[in-house]
C-alpha positions, 0 to 999 in steps of 0.5 A: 165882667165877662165870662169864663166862656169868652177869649180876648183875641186882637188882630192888627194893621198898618193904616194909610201914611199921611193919616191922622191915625198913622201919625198917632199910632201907625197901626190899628187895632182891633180887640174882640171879646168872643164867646167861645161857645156861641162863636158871637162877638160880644164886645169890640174895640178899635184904636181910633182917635174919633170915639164915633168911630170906635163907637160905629164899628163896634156897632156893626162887629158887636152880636156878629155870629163867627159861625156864618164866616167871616165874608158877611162881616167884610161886607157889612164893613166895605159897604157901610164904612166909609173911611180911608182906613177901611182896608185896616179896618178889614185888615184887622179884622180878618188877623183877629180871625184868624188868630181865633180859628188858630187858636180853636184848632190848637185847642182841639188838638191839645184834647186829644 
């Protein structure tokens, strides 16, 4: 069970046509669970048919510390995995992070 200090927040993106991934769900998704006060990912989730997959991004997102920026994680991503949908892969990501900043923004501006 997570808890109550964490959000669950998704970005999402097309992946390349002619891809087994596009043929079974034209997109990829990316699901974080983020501590919102730590900033750290503690958990991750990605649409992929192959479980190694979902396992080996999961490894290189999950204990990522969002207060260093997103840029470091792009990195990590374009240099150690190497698929044909890396660019979703980033993609994804990168809408999840700006849905979470969104969202903190929100947040502090509501407490005011």
């Amino acid at each position: 069970m997570y808890q109550d200090n964490t959000v669950l927040v998704s970005g999402f993106a097309q992946v390349p046509k002619g891809s087994t991934l596009y043929e079974k769900y034209k997109a990829l998704t990316v699901v974080l669970v983020i501590n919102s006060e730590t900033e750290i990912i503690e958990d991750a989730e990605f649409t992929f048919i192959a479980d190694l997959t979902n396992y080996y991004l999961t490894s290189l997102v999950k204990g990522y510390d969002l207060k260093n920026g997103i840029h470091p994680l792009i990195d990590t991503l374009r240099k150690r995995a190497l698929i044909p949908s890396q660019g979703a892969v980033i993609q994804s990501i990168k809408s999840a992070w700006d849905r979470y900043k969104e969202s903190k923004q929100i947040y502090v501006l509501s407490n005011y």
